[in-house]
Structure formats: C-alpha cells, structure tokens
C-alpha positions as CSV (number, residue, x, y, z in Angstrom):
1,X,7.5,-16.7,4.7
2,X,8.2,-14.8,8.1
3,X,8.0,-10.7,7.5
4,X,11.5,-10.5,8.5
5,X,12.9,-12.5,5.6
6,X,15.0,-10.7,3.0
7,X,13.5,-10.8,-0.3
8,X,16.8,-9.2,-2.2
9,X,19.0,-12.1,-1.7
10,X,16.7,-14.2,-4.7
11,X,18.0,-14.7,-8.2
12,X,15.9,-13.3,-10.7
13,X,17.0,-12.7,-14.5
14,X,16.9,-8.9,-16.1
15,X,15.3,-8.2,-18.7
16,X,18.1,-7.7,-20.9
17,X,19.2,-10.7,-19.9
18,X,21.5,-11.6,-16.8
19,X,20.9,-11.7,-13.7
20,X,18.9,-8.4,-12.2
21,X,20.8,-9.1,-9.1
22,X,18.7,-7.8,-6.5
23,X,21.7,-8.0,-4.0
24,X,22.7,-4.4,-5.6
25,X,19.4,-2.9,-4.0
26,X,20.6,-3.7,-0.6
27,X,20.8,-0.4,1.8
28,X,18.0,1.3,-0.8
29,X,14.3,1.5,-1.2
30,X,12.3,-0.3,-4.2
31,X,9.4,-0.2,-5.5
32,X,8.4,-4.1,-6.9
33,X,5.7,-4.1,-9.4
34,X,4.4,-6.4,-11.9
35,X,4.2,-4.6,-15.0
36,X,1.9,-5.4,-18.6
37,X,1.9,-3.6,-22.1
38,X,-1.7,-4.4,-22.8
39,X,-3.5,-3.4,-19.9
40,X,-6.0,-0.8,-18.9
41,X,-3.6,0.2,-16.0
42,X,-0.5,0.2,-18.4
43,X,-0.6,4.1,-18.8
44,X,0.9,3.8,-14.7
45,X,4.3,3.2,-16.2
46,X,3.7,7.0,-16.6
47,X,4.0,7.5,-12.5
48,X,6.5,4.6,-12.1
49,X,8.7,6.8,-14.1
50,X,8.4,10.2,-12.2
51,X,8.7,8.4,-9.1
52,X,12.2,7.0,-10.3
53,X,13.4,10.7,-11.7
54,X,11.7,12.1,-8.2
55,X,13.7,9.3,-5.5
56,X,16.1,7.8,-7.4
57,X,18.6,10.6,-6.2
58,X,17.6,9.7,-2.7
59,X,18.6,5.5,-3.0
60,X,15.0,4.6,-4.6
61,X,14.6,2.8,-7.2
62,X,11.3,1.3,-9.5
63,X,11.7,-2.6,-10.3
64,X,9.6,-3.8,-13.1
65,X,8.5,-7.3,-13.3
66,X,7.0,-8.4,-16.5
67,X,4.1,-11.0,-16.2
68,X,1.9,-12.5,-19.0
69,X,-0.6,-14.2,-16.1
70,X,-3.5,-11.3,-16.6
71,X,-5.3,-12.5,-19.4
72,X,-2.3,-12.5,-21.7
73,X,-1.9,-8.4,-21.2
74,X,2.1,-9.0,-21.8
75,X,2.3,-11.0,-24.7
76,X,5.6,-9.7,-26.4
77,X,9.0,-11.1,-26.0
78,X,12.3,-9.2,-24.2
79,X,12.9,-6.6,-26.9
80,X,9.5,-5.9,-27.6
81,X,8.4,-5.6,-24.0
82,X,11.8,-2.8,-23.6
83,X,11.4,-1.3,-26.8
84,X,7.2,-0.3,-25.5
85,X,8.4,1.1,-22.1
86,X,11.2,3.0,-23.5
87,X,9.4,4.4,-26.3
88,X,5.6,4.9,-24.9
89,X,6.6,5.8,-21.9
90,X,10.4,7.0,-21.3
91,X,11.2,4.2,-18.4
92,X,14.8,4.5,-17.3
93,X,14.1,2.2,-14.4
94,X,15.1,-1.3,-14.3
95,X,13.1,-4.1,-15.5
96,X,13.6,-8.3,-14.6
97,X,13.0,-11.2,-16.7
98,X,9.2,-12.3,-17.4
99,X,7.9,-14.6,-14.8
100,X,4.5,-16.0,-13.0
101,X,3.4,-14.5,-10.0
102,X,0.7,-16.7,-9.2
103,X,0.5,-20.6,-9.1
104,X,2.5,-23.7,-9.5
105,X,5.2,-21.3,-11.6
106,X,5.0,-18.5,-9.0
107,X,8.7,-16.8,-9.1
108,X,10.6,-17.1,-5.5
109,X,10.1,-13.5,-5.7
110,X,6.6,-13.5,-5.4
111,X,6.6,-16.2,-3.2
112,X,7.8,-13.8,-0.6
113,X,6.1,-11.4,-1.3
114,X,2.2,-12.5,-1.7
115,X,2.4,-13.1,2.7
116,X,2.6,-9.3,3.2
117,X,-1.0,-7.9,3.9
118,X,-1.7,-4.5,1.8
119,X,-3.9,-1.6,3.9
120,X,-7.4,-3.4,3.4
121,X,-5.9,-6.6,4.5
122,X,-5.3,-8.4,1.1
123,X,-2.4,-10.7,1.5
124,X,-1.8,-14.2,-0.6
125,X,-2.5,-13.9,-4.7
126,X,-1.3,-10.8,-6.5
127,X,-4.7,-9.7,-8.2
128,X,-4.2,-7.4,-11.1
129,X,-0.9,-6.1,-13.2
130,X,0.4,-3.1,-11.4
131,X,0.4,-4.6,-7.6
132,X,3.0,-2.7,-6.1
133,X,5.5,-3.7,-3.1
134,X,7.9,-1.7,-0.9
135,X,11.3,-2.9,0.1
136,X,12.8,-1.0,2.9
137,X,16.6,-0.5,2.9
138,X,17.0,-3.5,4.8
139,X,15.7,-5.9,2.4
140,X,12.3,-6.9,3.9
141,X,8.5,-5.6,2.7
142,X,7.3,-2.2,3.9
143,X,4.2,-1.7,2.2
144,X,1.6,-3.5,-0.4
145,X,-0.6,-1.1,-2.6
146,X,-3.1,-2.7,-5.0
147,X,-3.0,-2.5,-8.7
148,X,-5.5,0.3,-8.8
149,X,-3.5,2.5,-6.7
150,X,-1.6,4.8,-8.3
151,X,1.9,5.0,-8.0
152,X,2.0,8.4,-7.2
153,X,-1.4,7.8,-4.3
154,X,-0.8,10.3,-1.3
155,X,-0.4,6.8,0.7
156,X,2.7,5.4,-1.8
157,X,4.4,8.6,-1.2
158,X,4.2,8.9,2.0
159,X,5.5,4.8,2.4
160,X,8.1,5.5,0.1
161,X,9.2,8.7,2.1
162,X,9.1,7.2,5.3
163,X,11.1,4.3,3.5
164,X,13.9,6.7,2.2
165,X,14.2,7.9,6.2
C-alpha cells in the first residue's frame, strides 16, 4: 500500500448490518480503532466517546471495528457486542461489522492500514485491541497510536486537531 492511497473507498459491513459505507466520511476526520468487550483496555470506549461528543461537531468522527483476534476478548455476536457499548459505556459513534485484522482473514481495511508507521516506528501487525488510526479529510492515514495510548493522549489530540485544520 503507497501512503497516498485512500482507505475510505473499501467496503466494509456496519454493525447493524449494511454496509458502513466509509465513502460518507470523505471531507472529515476519523478515528479507526479496533475495539473488544473483554479486554483490560475496554474501559477506553470511555474516551472514544468524549472525543466523538468533543469533535464530532467539527466533521470528526470515532469508527469502531470489532475484532475477536486478541485472545477471544470479543466473543459476542452483533447485538450483544451494541447492546455492551451502548449500555456500559454510552457510544453514539459508529461501529462496522466484526472482522480480522491480522492474517490470512485480514479485512482490506486493515490491509491498508498496518503500512503506516506509528511514532516509535511500529508499522505492519496491529498488536493489541484499541490500536488507533487517523484518517485525514482526504481519505489517507494521518497518524497511528498504539493500543495503550489513550484516546484522549496529549499527542491524539493534538493529531486529531491538526487533522480537523
């Protein structure tokens, strides 16, 4: 993949079923992340959220992509992975389909965007729920923050601010 190439013009399925059509986030800034229920990072669906309600006004928007790779941390089927995030943690923001990140299965999603290098380098294998990718406005990657960052990090708001323009 070339860092130039558009990663919103893949077909991806919503959560709810669908497509997500990712063509709709064109001209705005999102935030990819693959998400898990079960995980000792889960509780960063907390931040995902507040950065929604914070940029969301401003053409931002929080993309959550369910993955059951990390030792089985998102076990539960459509509803059950909607009805958690609504409930435990309010998320307004949209959510895709379950899919692989890593391997043979890897989603064309992620296939575009495990090239981009985060800030200590890492590029190739997401490593962890929670690894988090800016999209500028013009549909190519901005930014990669490791799972352990938190989504509200001084460094992911400035990205995301710089992002916005």
């Amino acid at each position: 993949m070339t860092m130039t190439e558009n990663v919103l013009d893949v077909e991806i399925g919503s959560l709810q079923g669908g497509s997500a059509d990712l063509a709709q986030y064109a001209g705005k800034t999102v935030l990819v992340v693959n998400v898990a229920s079960k995980c000792g990072l889960t509780p960063q669906y907390a931040g995902l959220e507040r950065l929604q309600e914070r940029y969301a006004p401003l053409g931002f928007t929080v993309l959550g992509v369910p993955c059951n790779q990390f030792l089985g941390q998102e076990p539960g089927s459509a509803e059950e992975i909607a009805e958690f995030c609504s409930a435990t943690y309010g998320v307004t923001f949209p959510m895709t389909e379950k899919v692989e990140v890593n391997g043979e299965g890897r989603h064309t999603l992620y296939e575009r965007l495990v090239g981009f290098a985060d800030g200590e380098g890492h590029t190739g294998d997401i490593r962890w729920n929670f690894e988090k990718f800016l999209i500028g406005k013009d549909g190519r990657i901005a930014a990669r923050f490791s799972p352990q960052t938190e989504p509200e990090a001084a460094e992911v708001l400035a990205a995301v601010e710089k992002a916005l323009g």
